[in-house]
N, C-alpha and C positions, 0 to 999 in steps of 0.2 A: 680454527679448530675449536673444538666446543672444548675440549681436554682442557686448551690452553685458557678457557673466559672468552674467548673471541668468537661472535655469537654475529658479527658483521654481517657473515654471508647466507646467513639461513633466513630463512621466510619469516616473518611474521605473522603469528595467527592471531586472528582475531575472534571474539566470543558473542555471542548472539543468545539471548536468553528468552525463548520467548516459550508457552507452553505448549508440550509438543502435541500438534495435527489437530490442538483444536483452533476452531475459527477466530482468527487477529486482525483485526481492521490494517495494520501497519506490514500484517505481512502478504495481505489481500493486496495490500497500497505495491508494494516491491514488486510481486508475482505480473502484476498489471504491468509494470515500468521495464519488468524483463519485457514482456510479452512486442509489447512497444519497440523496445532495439532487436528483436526479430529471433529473442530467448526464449524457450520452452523448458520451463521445469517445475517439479511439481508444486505442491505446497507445504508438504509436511518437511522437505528437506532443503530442497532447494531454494523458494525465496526466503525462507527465515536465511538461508547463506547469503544469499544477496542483501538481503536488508541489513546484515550487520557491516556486511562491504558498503554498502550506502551510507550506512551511522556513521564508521572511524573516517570514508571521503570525507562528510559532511564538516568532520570537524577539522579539517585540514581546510579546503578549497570548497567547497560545494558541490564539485563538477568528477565526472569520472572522467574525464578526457584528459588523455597522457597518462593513464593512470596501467600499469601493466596486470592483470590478472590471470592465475592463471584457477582455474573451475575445472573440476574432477563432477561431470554430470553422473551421479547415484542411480540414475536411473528414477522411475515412479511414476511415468509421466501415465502410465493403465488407470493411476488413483486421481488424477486430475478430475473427472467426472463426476465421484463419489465425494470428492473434498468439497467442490461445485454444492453439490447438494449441502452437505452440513453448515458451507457459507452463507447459503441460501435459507435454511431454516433459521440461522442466527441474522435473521434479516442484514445481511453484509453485501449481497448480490442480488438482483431480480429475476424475477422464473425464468426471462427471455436469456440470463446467460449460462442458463442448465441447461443440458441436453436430456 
């Protein structure tokens, strides 16, 4: 119980600072590696979440496997296209992967 200091059984949250929905090489890097394990989520919320989930693995094991998450999808995935573009004018992406 949190009353009592014992904080054992609650989640861990973890913090991700990255500046919001504009174009991040690192968080283009995550969005991609979702996309990869067969995850669709935006950019501006989504893999800045994964990439800090990636960051605190990284410093444990490297690997996410065995690793239990659980992921509250935000929604956003309508801004994927428009986010596309801004990544692409911040030369981050190539015109072939705009729509």
């Amino acid at each position: 119980h949190v009353e009592d200091g014992e904080d054992a059984d609650l989640p861990e949250v973890i913090d991700c600072r990255v500046p919001f929905a504009k174009p991040d090489a690192r968080v283009l890097a995550a969005w991609r590696e979702m996309e990869g394990y067969g995850v669709f989520v935006d950019l501006v919320y989504g893999a800045p979440s994964w990439l800090s989930v990636f960051r605190e693995r990284a410093k444990e094991t490297g690997k996410l496997e065995g690793m239990q998450v659980m992921y509250v999808h935000s929604g956003g995935a309508e801004g994927i296209s428009s986010q596309l573009t801004r990544y692409k004018h911040a030369d981050l992406v190539d015109k072939g992967e705009v729509q």
